[in-house]
C-alpha positions in Angstrom: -43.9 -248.8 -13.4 -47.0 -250.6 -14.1 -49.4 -249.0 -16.4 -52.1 -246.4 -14.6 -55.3 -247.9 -14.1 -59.4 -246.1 -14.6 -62.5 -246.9 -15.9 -62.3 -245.5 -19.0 -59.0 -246.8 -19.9 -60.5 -250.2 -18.8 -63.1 -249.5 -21.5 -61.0 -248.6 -24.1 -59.1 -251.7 -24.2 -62.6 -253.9 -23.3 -63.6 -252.1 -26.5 -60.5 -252.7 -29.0 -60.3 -256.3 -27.2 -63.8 -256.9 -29.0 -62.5 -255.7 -32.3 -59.8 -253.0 -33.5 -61.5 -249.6 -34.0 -61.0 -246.1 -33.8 -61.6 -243.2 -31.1 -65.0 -241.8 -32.5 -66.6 -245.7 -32.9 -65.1 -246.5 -29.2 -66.8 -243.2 -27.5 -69.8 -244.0 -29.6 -70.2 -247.6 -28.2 -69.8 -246.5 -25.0 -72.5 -244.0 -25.1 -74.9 -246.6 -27.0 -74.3 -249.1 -24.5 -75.0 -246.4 -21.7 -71.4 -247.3 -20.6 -71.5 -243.5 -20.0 -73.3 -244.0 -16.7 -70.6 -245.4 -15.3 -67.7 -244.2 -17.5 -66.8 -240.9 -18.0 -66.3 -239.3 -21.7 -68.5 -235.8 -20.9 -65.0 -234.5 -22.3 -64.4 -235.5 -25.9 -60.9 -235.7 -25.6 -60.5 -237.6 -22.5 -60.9 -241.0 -24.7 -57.7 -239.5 -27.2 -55.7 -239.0 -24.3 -56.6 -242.3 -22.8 -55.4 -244.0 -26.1 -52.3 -242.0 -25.9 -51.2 -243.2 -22.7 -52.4 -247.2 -23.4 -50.1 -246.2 -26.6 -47.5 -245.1 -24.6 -47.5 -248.3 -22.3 -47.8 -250.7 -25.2 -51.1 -252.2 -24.0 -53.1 -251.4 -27.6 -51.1 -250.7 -30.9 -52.4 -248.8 -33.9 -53.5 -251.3 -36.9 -53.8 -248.9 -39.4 -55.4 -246.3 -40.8 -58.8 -245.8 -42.5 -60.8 -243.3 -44.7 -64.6 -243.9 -44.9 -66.2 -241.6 -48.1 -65.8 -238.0 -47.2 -64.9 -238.8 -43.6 -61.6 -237.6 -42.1 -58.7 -240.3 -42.0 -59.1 -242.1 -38.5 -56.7 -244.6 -37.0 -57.4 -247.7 -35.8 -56.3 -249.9 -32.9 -55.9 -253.1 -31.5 -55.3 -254.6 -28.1 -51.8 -255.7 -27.5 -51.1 -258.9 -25.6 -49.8 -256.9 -22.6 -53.3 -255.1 -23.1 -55.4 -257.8 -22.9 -53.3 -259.3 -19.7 -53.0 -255.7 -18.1 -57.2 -255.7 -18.7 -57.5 -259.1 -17.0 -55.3 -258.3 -14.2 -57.3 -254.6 -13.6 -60.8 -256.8 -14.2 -59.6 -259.0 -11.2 -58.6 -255.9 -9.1 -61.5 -253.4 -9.6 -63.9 -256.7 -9.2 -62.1 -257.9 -5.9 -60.7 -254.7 -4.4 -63.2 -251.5 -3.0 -61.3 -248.4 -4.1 -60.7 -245.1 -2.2 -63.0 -243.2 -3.8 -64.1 -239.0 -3.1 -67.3 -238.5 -4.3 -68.7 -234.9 -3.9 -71.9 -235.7 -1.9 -70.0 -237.2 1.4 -67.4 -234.5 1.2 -70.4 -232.2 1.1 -71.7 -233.9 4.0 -68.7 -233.9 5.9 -69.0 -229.9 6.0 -73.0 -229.6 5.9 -72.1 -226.5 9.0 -71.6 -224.3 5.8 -75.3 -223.9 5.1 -77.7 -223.3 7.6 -80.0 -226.2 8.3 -83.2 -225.0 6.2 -80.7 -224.7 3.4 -78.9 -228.3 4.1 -82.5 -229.4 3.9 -83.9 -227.7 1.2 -80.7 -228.8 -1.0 -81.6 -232.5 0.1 -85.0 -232.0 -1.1 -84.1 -231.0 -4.3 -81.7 -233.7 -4.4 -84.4 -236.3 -3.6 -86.8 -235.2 -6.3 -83.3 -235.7 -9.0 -82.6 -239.3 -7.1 -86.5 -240.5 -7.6 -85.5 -238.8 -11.3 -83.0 -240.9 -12.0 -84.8 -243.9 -10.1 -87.5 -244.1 -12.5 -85.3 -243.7 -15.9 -83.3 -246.5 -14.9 -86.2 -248.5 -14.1 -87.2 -247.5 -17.5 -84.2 -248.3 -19.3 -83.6 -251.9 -17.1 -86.8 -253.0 -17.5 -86.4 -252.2 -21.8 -82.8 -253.6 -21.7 -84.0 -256.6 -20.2 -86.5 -257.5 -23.1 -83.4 -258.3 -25.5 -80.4 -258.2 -23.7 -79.1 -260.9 -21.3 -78.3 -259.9 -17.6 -74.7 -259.8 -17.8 -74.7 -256.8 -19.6 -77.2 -255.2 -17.1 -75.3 -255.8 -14.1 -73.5 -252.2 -13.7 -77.2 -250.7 -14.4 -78.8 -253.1 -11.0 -75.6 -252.2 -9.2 -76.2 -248.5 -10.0 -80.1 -249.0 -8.6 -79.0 -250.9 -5.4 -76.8 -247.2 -4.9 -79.9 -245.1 -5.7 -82.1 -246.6 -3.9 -80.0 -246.7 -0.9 -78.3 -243.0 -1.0 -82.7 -242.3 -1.8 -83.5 -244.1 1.7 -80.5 -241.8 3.2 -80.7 -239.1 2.1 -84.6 -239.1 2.6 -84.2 -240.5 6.6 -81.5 -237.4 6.7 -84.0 -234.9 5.3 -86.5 -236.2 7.8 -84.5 -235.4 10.7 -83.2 -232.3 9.7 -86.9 -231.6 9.7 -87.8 -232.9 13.3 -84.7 -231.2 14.6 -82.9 -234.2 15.3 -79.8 -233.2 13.4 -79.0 -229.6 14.0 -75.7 -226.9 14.3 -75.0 -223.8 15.4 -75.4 -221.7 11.6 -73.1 -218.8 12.9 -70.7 -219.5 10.3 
């Protein structure tokens, strides 16, 4: 069985492919690097059981352990040669291959009936008011990134603007014709 494959195990061994390290340093850098945008570590211990699991399957092995002053012992790990072909190989796939994802906004669309269509609508304004939100801190943080880092390392952030900006144009168009009474439903539910 071939090991199981997501983004933040995918950044774990990016991370210990750059240079062994520990749990705390790896969840750090991913936070610095705003790898959190498109990574999930909201729950601290997600990246500990991600190591356990890439420990399990032999794709990083522990290089030993440190103790920094005052600071807790931490261990530190390494990629493994199986690691750093299993990395390659999911690179290759999640570059080449659209996945079946769920997301919560289409399911939510897929049952807008629920709500009555003043609510749908004032839900999708408040939503448009977040998206132009997060439209303009990403502009922010692109156009500051791009001052001293090169574009490769931006790429996930234009990727993550072409998706704003085109759920913004939807979701606005949807709003509009909710308004106009061009989209509408029974609300007997």
């Amino acid at each position: 069985m071939s090991p199981r494959r997501s983004p933040l195990a995918m950044a774990v061994l990016s991370l210990v492919g750059e240079e062994p390290m520990h749990a705390y340093r790896m969840q750090q850098l991913i936070k610095e690097r705003h790898k959190d945008d498109v990574v999930n570590v909201a729950q601290r211990n997600s990246v500990y059981q991600t190591i356990e699991r890439l420990l399990r399957d032999g794709l990083i092995a522990v290089r030993g352990t440190s103790r920094e002053e005052n600071r807790p012992e931490r261990t530190v790990y390494e990629l493994t040669g199986t690691g750093r072909e299993t990395l390659r190989q999911w690179m290759r796939t999640m570059l080449s291959t659209p996945a079946r994802e769920f997301p919560e906004f289409p399911a939510a669309l897929a049952f807008l009936p629920v709500l009555r269509p003043d609510e749908v609508h004032a839900a999708l304004e408040e939503r448009l008011a977040a998206l132009r939100a997060q439209l303009n801190e990403l502009d922010g943080e692109l156009t500051e990134s791009g001052r001293f880092l090169p574009r490769v390392f931006l790429v996930e952030s234009e990727y993550q603007r072409a998706v704003l900006v085109a759920e913004l144009d939807y979701v606005r168009a949807l709003a509009d014709d909710l308004r106009a009474g061009r989209v509408t439903w029974d609300d007997s539910l």
